[in-house]
C-alpha positions in Angstrom: 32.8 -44.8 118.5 30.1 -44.2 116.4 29.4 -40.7 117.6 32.7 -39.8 117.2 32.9 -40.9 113.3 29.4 -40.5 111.9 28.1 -38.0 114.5 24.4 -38.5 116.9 22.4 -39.9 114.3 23.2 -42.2 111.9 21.9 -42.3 108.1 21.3 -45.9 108.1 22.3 -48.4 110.8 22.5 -52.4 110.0 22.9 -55.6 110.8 21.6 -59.2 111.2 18.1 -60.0 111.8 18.7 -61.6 115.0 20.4 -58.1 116.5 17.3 -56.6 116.2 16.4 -57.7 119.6 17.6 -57.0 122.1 21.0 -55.6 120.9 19.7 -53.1 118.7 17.2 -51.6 121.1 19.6 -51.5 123.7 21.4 -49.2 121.2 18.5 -47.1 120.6 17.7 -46.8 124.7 21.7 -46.0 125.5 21.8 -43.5 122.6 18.7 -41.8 122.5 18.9 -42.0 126.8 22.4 -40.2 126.0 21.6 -37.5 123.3 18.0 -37.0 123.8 18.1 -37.2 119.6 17.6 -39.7 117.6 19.9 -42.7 117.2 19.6 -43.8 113.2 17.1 -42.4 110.9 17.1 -45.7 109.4 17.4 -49.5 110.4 18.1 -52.5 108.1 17.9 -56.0 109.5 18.8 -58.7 106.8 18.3 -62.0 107.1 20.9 -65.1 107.7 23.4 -66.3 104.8 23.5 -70.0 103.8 26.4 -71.9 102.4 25.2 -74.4 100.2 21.5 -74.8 102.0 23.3 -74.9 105.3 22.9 -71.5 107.7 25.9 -70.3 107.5 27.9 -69.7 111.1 31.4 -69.9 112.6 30.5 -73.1 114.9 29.8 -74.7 111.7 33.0 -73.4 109.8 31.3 -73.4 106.6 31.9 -69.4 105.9 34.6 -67.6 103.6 35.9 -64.2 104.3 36.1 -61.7 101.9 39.8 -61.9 101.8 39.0 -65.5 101.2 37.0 -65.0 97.9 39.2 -62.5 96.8 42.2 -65.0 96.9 40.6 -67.9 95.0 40.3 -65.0 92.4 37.0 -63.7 92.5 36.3 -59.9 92.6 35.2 -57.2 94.4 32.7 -56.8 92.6 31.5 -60.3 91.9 31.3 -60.6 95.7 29.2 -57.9 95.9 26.4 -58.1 93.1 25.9 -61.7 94.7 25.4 -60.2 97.6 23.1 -57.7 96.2 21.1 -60.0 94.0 18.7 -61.1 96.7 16.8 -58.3 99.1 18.1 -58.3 102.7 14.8 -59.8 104.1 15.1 -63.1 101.8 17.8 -65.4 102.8 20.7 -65.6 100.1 22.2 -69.4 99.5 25.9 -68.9 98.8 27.4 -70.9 96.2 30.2 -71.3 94.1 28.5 -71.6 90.9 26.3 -68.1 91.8 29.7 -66.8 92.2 30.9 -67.2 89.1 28.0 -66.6 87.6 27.8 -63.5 89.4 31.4 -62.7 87.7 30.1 -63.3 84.6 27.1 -61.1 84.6 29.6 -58.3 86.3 32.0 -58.8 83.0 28.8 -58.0 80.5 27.5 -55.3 82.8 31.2 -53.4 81.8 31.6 -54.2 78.6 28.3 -53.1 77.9 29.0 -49.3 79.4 32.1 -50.0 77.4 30.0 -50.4 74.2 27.7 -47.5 74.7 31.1 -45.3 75.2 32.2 -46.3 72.0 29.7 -46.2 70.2 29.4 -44.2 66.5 26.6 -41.7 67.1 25.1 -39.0 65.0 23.3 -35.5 66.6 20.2 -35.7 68.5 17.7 -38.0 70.2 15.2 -39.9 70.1 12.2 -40.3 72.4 12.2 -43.8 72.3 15.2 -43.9 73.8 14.8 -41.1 76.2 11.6 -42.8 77.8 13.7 -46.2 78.2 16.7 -44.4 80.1 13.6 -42.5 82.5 11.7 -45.8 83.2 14.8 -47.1 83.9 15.7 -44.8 86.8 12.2 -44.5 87.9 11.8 -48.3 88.2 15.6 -48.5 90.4 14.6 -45.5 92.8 11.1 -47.1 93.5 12.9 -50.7 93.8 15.5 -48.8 96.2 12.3 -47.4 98.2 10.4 -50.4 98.7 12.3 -52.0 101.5 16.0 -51.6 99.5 14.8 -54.2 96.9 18.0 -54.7 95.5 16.6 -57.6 93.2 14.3 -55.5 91.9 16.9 -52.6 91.2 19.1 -55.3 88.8 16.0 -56.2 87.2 15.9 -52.4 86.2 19.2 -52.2 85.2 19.1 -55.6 83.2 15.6 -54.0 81.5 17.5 -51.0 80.0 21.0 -53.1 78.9 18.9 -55.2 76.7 16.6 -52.7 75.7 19.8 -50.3 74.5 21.3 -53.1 73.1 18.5 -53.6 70.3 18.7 -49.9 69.6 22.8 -50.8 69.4 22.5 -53.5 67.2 19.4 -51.7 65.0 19.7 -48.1 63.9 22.3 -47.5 66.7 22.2 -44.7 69.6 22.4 -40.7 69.0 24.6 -38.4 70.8 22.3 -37.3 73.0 21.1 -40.9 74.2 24.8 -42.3 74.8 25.0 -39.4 77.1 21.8 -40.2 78.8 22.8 -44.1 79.3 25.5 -43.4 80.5 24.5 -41.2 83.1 22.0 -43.6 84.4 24.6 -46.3 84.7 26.6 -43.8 86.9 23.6 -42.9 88.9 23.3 -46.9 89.8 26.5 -47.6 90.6 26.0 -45.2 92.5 24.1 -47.0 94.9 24.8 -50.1 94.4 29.2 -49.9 93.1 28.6 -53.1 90.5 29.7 -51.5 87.6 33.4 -50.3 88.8 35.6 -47.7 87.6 36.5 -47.2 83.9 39.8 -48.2 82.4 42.1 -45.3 82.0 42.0 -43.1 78.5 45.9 -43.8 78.3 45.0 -47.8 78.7 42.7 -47.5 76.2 44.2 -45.1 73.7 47.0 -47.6 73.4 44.6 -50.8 72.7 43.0 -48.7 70.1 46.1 -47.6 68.8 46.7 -51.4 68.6 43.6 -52.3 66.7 44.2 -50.0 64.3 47.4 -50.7 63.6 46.0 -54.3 63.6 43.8 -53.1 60.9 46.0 -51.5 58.7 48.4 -54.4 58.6 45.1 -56.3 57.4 44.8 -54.2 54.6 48.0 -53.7 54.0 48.1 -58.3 53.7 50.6 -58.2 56.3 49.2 -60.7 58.3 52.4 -61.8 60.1 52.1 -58.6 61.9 48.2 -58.3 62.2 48.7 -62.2 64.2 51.3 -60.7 66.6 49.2 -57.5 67.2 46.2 -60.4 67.9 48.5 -62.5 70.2 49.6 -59.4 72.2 45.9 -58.2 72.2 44.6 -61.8 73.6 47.9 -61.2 76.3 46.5 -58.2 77.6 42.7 -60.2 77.8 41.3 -58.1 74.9 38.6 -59.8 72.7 38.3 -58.5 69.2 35.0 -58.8 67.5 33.6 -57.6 63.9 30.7 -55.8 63.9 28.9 -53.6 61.5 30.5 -50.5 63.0 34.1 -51.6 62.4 36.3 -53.9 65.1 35.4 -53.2 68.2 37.5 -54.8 71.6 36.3 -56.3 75.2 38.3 -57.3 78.1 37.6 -61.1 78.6 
């Protein structure tokens, strides 16, 4: 089956740490004993899940599918940076509350590439910025080539977030540098598919269109009208904050 998908050798091949022996060297001596090639270029053997301290296993029944998760409303994407957040040779304990805290940290990782996006720049760069955005990708690939350290390659990710966000909240980011950011977001996700796809350009056009008009009736003293454009706003799970740049909206 997997010749017939993904060819004679395989990129990367993994599974549990107990597979590794024999089941995964039986795999090697049928394949390679087959082909005369080699099997997969690349092995990863990661190590048991626990449910709240307890090894998690289906004689136990204390496991939860993905379809599981997903039902009790967490994400996709939740599920996954959890999952990431430890390296595949350390043992992750699964909980509730890392879950949602997981969610959480998911929810500022896109609001802050929605930030950078709508950010008021001027022209240019500036090197200060230039050599945060490089140490950032050098730092992930080198965390990604020591073993697939995921933990590592958040840490590198978090490291440039709060680094832009001083230059956001300071003198602000140039053209140039917004560009740059954002690029190296894309080039993590990637790998690792944590930060999820934008919002449409219609989606958002009309929430702008919204907040303006928002604004205007706020001007204008109309506030009956500036409320409803709130209430419909909050419907929609938009967050409205003030900032020094104008009005600028989240998704909750």
């Amino acid at each position: 089956m997997s010749m017939k998908y993904l060819g004679e050798t395989l990129d990367i091949h993994a599974g549990g740490q107990d597979l590794q022996f024999p089941h995964h060297e039986n795999e090697i001596a049928q394949s390679e004993g087959s082909t005369g090639k080699l099997f997969s270029k690349y092995w990863i053997h990661s190590e048991f899940l626990k449910i709240d301290d307890v090894t998690m296993s289906k004689s136990k029944g204390n496991f939860f599918t993905f379809r599981d998760l997903c039902e009790q409303g967490y994400s996709a994407l939740a599920i996954r940076y959890l999952l990431l957040s430890v390296p595949t040779r350390k043992q992750l304990n699964f909980t509730f509350e890392g879950l949602q805290g997981a969610e959480s940290t998911v929810e500022r990782l896109r609001n802050f590439r929605s930030l950078v996006r709508a950010a008021r720049t001027a022209d240019g760069s500036e090197s200060k910025v230039a050599a945060l955005v490089a140490k950032a990708l050098a730092d992930f690939e080198s965390s990604m080539d020591d073993d697939f350290n995921t933990a590592a390659g958040l840490a590198a990710i978090h490291d440039l977030i709060r680094e832009i966000n001083t230059v956001l909240a300071g003198p602000g980011l140039k053209a140039h540098d917004r560009e740059a950011v954002l690029d190296a977001i894309a080039k993590f996700d990637s790998v690792l598919g944590i930060f999820g796809p934008e919002d449409s350009a219609d989606l958002d056009a009309e929430i702008e269109a919204l907040v303006e008009e928002r604004q205007a009736a706020r001007r204008d003293r109309n506030f009956a009208r500036s409320d409803e454009i709130r209430d419909l706003l909050a419907e929609k799970g938009i967050i409205l904050e003030d900032t020094k740049d104008g009005v600028r909206w989240k998704r909750k």
